[in-house]
Structure formats: C-alpha cells, structure tokens
mmCIF file of the N, C-alpha and C atoms, coordinates in Angstrom:
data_MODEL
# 
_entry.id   MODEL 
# 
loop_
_atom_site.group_PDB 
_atom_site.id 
_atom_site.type_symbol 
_atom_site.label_atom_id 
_atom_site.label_alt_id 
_atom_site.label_comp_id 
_atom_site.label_asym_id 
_atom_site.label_entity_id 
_atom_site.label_seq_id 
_atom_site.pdbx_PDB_ins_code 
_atom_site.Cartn_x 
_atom_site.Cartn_y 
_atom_site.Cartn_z 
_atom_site.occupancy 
_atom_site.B_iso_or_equiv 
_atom_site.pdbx_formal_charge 
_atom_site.auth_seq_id 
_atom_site.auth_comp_id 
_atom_site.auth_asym_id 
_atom_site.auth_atom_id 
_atom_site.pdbx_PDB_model_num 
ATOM 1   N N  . UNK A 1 1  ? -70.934 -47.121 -31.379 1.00 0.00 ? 1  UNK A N  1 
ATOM 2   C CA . UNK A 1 1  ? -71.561 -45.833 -31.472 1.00 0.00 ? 1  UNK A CA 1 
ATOM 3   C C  . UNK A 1 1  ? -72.812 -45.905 -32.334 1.00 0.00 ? 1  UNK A C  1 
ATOM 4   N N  . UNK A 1 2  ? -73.022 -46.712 -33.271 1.00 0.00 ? 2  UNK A N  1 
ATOM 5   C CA . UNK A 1 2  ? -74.409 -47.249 -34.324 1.00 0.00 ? 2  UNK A CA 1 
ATOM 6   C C  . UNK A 1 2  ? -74.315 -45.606 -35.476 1.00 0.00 ? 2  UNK A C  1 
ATOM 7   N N  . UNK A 1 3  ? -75.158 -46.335 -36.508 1.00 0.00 ? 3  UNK A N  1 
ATOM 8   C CA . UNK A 1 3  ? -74.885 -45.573 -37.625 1.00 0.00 ? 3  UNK A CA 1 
ATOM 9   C C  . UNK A 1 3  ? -75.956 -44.064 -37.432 1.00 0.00 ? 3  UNK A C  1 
ATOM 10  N N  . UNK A 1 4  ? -75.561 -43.017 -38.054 1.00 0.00 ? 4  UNK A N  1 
ATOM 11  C CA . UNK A 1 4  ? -76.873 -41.669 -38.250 1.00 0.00 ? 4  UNK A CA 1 
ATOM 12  C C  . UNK A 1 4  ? -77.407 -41.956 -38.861 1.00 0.00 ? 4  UNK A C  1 
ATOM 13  N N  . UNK A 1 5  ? -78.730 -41.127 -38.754 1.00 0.00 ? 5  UNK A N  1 
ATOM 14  C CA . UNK A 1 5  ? -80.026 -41.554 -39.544 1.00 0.00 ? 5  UNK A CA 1 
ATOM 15  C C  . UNK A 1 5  ? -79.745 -40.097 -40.790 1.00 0.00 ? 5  UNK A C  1 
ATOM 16  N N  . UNK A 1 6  ? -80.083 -40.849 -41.994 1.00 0.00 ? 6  UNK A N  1 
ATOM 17  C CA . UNK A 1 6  ? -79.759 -39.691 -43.307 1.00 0.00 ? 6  UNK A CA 1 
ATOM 18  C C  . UNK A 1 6  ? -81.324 -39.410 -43.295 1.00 0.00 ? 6  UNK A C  1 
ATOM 19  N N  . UNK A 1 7  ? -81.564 -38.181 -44.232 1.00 0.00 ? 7  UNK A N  1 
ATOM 20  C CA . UNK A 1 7  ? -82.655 -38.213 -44.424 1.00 0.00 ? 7  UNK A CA 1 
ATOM 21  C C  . UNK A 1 7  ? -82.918 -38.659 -45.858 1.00 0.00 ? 7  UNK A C  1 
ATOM 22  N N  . UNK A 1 8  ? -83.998 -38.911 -46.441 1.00 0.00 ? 8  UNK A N  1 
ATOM 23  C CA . UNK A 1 8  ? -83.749 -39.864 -47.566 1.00 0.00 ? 8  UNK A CA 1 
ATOM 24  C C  . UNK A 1 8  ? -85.171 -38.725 -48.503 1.00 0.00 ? 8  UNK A C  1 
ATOM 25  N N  . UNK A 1 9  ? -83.844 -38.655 -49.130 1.00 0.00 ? 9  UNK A N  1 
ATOM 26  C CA . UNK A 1 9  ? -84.444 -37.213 -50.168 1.00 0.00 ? 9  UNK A CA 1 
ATOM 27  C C  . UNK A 1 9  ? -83.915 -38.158 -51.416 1.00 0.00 ? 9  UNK A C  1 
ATOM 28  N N  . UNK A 1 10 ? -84.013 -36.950 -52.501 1.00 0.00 ? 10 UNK A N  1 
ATOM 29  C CA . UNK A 1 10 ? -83.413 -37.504 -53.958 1.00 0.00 ? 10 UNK A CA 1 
ATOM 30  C C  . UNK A 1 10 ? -82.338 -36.608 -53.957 1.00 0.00 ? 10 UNK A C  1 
ATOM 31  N N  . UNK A 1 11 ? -80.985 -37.023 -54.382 1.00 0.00 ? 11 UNK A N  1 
ATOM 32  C CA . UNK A 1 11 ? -79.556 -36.974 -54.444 1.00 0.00 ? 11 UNK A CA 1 
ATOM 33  C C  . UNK A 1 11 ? -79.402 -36.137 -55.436 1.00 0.00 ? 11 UNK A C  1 
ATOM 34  N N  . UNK A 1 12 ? -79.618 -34.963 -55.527 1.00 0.00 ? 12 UNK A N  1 
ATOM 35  C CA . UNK A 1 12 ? -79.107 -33.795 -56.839 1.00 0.00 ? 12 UNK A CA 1 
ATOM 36  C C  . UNK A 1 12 ? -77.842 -34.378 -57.661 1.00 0.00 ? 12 UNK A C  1 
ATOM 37  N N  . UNK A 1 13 ? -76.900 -34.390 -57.205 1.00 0.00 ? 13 UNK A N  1 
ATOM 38  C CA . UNK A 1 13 ? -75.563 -34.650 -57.771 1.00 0.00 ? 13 UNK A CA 1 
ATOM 39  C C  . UNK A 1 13 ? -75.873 -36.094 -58.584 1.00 0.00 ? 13 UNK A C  1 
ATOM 40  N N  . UNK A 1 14 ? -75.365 -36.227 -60.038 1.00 0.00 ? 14 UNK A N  1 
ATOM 41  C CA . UNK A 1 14 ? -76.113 -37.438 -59.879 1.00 0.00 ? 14 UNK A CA 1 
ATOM 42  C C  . UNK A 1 14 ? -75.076 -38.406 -60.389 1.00 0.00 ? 14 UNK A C  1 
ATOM 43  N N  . UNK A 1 15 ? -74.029 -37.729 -60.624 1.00 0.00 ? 15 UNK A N  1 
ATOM 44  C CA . UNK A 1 15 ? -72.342 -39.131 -59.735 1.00 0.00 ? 15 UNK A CA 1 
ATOM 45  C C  . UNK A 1 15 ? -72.818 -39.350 -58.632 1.00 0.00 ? 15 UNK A C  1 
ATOM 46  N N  . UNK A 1 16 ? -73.021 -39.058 -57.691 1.00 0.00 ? 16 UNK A N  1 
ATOM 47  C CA . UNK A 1 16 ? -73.710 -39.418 -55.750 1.00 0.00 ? 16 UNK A CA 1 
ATOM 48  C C  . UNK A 1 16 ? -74.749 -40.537 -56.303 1.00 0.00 ? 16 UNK A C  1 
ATOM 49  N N  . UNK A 1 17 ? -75.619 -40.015 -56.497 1.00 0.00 ? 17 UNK A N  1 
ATOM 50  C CA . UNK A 1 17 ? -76.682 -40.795 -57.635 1.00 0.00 ? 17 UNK A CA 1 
ATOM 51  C C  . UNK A 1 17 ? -76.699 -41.756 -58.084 1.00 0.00 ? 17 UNK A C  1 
ATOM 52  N N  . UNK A 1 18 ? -75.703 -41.704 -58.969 1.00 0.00 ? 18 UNK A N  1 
ATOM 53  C CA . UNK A 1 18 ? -75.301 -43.471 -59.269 1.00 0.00 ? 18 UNK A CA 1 
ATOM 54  C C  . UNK A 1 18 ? -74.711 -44.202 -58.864 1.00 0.00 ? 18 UNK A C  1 
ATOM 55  N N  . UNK A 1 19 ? -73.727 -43.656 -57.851 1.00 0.00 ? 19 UNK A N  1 
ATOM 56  C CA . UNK A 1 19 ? -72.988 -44.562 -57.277 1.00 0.00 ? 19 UNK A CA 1 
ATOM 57  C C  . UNK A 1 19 ? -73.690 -45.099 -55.861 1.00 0.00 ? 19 UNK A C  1 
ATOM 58  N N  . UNK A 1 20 ? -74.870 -44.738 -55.130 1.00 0.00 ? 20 UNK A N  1 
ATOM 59  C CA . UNK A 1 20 ? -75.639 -44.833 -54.554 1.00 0.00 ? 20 UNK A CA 1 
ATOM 60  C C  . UNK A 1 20 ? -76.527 -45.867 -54.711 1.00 0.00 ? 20 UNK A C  1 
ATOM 61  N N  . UNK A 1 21 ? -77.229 -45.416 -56.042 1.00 0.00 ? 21 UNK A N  1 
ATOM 62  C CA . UNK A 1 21 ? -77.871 -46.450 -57.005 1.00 0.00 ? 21 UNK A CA 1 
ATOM 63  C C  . UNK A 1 21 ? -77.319 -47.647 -57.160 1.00 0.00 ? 21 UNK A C  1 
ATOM 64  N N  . UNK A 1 22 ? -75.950 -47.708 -57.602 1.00 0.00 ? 22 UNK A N  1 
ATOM 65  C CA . UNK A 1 22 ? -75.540 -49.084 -57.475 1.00 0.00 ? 22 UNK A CA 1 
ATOM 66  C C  . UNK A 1 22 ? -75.229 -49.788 -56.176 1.00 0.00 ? 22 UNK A C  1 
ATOM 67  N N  . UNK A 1 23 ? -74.675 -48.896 -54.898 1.00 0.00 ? 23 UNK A N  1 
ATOM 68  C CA . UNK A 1 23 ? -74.745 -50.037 -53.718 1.00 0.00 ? 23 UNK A CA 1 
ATOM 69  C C  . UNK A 1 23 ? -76.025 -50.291 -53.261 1.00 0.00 ? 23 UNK A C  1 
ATOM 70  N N  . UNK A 1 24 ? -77.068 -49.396 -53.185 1.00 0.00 ? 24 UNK A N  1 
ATOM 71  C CA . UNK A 1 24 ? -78.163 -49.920 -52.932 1.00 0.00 ? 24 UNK A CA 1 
ATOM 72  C C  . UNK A 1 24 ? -78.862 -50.999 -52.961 1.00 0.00 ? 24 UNK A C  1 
ATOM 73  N N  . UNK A 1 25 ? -78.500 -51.278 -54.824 1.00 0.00 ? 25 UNK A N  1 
ATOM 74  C CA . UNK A 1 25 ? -79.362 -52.287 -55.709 1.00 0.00 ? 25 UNK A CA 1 
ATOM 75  C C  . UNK A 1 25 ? -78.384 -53.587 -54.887 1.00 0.00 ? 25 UNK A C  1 
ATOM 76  N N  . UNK A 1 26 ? -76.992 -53.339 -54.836 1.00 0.00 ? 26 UNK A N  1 
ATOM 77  C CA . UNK A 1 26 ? -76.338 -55.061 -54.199 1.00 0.00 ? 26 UNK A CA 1 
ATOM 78  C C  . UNK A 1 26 ? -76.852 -55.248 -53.313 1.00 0.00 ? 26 UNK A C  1 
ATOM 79  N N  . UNK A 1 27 ? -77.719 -54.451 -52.227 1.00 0.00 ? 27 UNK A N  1 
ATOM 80  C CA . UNK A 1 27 ? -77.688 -54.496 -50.883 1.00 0.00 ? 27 UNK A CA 1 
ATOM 81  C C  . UNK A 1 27 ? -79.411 -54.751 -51.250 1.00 0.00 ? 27 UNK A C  1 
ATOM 82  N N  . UNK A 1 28 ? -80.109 -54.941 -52.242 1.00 0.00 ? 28 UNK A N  1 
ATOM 83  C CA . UNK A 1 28 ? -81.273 -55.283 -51.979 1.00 0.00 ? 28 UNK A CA 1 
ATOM 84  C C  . UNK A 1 28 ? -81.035 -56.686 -52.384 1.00 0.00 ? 28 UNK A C  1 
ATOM 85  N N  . UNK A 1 29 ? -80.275 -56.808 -53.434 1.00 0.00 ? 29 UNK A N  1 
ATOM 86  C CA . UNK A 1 29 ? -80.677 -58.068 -53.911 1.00 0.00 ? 29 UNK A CA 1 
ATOM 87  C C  . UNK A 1 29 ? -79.939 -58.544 -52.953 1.00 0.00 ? 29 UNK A C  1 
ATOM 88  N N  . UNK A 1 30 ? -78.718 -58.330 -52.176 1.00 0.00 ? 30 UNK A N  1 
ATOM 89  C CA . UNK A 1 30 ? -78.321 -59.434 -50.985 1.00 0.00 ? 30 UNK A CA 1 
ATOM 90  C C  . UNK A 1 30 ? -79.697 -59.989 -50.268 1.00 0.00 ? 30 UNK A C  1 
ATOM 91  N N  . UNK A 1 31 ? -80.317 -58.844 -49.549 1.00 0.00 ? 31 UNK A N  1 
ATOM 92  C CA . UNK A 1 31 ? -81.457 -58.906 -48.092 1.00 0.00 ? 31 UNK A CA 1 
ATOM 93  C C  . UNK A 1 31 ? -82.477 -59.823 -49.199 1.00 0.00 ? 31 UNK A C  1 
ATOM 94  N N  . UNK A 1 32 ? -82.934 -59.573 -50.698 1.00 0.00 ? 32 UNK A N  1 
ATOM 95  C CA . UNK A 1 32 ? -83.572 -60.621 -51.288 1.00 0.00 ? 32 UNK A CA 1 
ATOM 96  C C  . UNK A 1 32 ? -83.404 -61.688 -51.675 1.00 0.00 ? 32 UNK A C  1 
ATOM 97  N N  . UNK A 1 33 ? -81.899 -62.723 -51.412 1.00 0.00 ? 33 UNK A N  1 
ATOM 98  C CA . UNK A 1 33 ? -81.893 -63.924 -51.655 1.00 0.00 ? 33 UNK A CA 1 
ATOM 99  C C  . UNK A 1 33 ? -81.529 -64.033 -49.983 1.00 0.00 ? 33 UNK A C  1 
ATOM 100 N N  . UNK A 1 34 ? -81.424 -63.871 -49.085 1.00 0.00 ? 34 UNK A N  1 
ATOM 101 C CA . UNK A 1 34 ? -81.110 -63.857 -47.684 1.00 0.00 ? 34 UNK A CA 1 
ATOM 102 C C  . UNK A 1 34 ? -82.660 -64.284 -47.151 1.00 0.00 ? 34 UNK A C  1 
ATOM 103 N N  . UNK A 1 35 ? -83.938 -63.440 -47.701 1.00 0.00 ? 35 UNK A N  1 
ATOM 104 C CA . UNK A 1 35 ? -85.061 -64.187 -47.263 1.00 0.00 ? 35 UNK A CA 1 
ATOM 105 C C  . UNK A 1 35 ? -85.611 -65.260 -48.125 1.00 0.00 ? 35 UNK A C  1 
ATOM 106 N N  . UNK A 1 36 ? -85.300 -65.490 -49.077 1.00 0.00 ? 36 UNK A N  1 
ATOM 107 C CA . UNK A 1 36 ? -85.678 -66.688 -50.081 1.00 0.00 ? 36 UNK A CA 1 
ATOM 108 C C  . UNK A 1 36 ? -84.636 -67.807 -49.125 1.00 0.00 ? 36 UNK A C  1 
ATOM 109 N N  . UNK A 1 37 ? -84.029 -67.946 -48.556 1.00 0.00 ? 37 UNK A N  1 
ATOM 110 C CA . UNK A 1 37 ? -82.732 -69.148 -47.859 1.00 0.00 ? 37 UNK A CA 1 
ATOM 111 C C  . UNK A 1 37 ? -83.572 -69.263 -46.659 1.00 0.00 ? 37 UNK A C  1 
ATOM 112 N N  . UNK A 1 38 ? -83.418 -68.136 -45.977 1.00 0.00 ? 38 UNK A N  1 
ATOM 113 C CA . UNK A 1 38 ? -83.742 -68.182 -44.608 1.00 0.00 ? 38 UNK A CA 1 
ATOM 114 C C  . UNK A 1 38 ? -85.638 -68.520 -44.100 1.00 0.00 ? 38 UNK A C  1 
ATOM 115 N N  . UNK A 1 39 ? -86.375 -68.230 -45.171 1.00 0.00 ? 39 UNK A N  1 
ATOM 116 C CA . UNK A 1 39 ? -87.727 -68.417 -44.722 1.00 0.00 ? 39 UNK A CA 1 
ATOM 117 C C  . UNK A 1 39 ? -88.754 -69.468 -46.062 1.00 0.00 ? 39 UNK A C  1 
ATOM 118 N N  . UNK A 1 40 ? -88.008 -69.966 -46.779 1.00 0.00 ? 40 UNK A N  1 
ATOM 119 C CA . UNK A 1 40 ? -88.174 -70.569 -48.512 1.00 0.00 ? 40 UNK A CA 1 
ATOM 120 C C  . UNK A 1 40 ? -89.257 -69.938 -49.090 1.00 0.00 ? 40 UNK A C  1 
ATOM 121 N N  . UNK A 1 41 ? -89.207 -68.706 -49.141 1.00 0.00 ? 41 UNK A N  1 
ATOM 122 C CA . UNK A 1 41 ? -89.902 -67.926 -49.468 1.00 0.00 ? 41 UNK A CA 1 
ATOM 123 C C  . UNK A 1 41 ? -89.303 -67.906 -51.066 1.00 0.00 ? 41 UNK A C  1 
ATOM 124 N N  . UNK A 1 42 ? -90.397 -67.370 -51.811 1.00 0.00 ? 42 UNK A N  1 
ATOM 125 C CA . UNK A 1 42 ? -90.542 -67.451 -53.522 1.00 0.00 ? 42 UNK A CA 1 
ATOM 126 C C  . UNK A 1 42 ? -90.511 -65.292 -53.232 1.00 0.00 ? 42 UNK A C  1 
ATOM 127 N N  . UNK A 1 43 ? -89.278 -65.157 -53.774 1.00 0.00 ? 43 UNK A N  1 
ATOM 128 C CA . UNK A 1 43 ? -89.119 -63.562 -53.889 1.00 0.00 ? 43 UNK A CA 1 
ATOM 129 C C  . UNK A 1 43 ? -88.619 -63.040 -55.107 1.00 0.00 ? 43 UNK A C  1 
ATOM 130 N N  . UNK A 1 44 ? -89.169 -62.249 -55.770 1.00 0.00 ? 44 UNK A N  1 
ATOM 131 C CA . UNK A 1 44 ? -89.112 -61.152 -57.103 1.00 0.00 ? 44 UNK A CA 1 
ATOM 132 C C  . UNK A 1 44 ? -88.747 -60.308 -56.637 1.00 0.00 ? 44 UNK A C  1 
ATOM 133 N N  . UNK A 1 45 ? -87.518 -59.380 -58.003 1.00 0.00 ? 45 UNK A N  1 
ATOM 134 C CA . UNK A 1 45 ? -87.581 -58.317 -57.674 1.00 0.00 ? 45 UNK A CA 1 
ATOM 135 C C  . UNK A 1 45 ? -86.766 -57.879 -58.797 1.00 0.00 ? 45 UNK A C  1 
ATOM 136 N N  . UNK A 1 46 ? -87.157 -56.655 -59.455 1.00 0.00 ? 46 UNK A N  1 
ATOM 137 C CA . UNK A 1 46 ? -86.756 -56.599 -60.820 1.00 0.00 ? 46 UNK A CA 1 
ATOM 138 C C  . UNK A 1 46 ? -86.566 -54.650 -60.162 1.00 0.00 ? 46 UNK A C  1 
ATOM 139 N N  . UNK A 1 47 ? -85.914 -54.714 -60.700 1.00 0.00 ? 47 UNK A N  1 
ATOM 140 C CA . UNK A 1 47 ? -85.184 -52.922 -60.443 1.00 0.00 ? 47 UNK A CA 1 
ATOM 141 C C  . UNK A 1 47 ? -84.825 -52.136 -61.714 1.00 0.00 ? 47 UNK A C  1 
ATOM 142 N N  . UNK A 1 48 ? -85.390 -50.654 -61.701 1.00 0.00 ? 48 UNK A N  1 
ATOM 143 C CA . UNK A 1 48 ? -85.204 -50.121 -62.633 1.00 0.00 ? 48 UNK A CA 1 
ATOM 144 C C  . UNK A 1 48 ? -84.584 -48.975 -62.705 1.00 0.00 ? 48 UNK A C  1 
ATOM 145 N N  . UNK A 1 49 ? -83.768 -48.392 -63.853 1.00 0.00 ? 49 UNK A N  1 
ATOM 146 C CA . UNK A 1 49 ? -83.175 -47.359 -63.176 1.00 0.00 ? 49 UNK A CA 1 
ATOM 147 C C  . UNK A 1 49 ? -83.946 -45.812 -63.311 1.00 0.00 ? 49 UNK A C  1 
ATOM 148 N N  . UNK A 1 50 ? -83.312 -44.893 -62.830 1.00 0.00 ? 50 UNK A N  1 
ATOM 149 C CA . UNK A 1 50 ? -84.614 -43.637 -63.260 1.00 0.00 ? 50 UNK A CA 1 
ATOM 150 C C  . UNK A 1 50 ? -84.831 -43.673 -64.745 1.00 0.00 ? 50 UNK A C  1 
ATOM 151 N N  . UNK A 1 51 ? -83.716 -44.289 -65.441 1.00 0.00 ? 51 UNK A N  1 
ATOM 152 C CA . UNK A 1 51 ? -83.423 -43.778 -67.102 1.00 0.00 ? 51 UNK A CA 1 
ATOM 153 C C  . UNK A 1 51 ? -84.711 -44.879 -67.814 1.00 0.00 ? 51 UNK A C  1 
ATOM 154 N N  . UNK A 1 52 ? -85.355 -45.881 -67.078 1.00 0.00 ? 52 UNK A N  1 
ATOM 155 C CA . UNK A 1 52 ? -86.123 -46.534 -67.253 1.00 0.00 ? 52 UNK A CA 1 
ATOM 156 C C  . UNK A 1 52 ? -85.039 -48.258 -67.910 1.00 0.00 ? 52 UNK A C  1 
ATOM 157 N N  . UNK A 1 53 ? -83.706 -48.018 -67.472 1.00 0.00 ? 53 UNK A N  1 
ATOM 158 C CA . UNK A 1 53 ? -83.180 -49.356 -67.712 1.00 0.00 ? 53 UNK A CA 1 
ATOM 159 C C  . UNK A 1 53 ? -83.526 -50.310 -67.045 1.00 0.00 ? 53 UNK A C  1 
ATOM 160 N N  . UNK A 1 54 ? -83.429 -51.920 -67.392 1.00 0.00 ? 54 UNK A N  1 
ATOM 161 C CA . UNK A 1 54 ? -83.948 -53.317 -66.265 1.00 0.00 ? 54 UNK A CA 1 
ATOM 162 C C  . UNK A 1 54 ? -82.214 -53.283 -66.188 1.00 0.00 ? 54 UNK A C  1 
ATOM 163 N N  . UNK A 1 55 ? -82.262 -53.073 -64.615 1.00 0.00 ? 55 UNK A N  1 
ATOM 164 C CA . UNK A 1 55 ? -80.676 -52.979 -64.017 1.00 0.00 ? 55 UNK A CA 1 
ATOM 165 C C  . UNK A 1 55 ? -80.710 -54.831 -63.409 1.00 0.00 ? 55 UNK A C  1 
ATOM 166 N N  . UNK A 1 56 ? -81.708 -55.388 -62.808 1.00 0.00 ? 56 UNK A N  1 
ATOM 167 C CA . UNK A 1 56 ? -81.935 -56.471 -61.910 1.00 0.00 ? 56 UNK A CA 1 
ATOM 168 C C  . UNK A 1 56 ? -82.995 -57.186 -62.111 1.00 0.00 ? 56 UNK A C  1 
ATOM 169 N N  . UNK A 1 57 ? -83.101 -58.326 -62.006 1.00 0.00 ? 57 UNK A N  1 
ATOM 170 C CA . UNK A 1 57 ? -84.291 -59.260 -61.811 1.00 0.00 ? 57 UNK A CA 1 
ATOM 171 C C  . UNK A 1 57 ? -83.938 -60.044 -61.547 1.00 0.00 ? 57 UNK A C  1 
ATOM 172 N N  . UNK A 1 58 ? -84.239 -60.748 -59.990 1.00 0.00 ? 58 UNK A N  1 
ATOM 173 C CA . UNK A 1 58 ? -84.017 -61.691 -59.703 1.00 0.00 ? 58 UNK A CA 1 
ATOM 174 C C  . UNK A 1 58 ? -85.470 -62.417 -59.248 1.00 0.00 ? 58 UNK A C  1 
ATOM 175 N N  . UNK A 1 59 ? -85.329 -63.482 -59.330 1.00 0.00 ? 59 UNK A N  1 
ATOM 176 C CA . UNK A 1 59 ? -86.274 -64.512 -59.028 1.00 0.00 ? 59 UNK A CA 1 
ATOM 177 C C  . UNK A 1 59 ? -86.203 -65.930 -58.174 1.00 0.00 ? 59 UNK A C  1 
ATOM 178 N N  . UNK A 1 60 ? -86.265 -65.751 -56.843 1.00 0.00 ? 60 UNK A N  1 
ATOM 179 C CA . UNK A 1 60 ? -85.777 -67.018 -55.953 1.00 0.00 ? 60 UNK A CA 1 
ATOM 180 C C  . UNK A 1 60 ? -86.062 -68.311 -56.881 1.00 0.00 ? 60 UNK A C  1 
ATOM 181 N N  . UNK A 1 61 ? -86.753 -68.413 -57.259 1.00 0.00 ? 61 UNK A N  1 
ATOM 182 C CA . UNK A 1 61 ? -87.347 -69.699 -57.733 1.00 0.00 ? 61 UNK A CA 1 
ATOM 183 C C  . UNK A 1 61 ? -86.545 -70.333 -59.065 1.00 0.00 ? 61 UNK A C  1 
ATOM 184 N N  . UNK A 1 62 ? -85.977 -69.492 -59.564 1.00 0.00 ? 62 UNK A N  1 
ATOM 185 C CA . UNK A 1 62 ? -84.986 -69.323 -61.205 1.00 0.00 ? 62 UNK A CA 1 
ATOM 186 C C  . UNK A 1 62 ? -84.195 -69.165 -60.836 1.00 0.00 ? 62 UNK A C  1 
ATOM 187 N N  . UNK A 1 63 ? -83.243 -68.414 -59.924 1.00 0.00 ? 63 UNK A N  1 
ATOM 188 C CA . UNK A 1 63 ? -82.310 -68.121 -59.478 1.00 0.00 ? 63 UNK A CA 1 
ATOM 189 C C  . UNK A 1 63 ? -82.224 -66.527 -60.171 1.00 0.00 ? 63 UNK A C  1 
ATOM 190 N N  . UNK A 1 64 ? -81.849 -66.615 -61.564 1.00 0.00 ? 64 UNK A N  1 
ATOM 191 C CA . UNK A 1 64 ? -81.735 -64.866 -62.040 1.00 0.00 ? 64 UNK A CA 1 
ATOM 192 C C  . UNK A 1 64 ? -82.096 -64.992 -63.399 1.00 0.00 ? 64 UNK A C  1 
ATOM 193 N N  . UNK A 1 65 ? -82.951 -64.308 -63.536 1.00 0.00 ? 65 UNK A N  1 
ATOM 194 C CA . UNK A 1 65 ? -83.478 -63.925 -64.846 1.00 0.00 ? 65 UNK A CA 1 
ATOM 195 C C  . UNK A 1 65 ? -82.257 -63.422 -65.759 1.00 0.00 ? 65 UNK A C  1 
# 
C-alpha cells in the first residue's frame, strides 16, 4: 500500500518533538554512513538540538567525533 505523505510542519507537542527528534537523528546518521560505504565519499554531519545541544557528529573519515 506505500507510506502517506505527512506534512512537515514544526511539532507543537514537544514529547512528539523529541521523540521525533531522536528517530530522525538515527535515521540520518544511518543514510550518512550508508553513503560514506556505498560511494567512499568523505561525509559530515554534526546535529543540533533546538536547545542549541551537539546531539551528533559524525565524520566518515574519523569514524565519530
């Protein structure tokens, strides 16, 4: 049947919010070491949270900051 399309607003509730926030962030940094393997591509990516925390940084080349 394939997935609905959400519309991609900002999440009032912000339990929804964070818990959002956190699958998101696994699901980037998966798709970002997935193209560092698959194409040897050199990929950054450092994530922050709204609160201005460093939640992530990864670095193909280092493996993880």
């Amino acid at each position: 049947m394939g997935r609905g399309k959400i519309v991609i607003r900002r999440i009032d509730n912000s339990t929804n919010r964070q818990v959002t926030f956190s699958k998101r962030r696994g699901g980037l940094l998966k798709k970002a070491k997935e193209l560092s393997i698959l194409c040897d591509a050199e990929v950054g990516l450092v994530v922050f949270s709204s609160t201005g925390r460093l939640y992530e940084c990864f670095l193909a080349w280092f493996d993880m900051c």
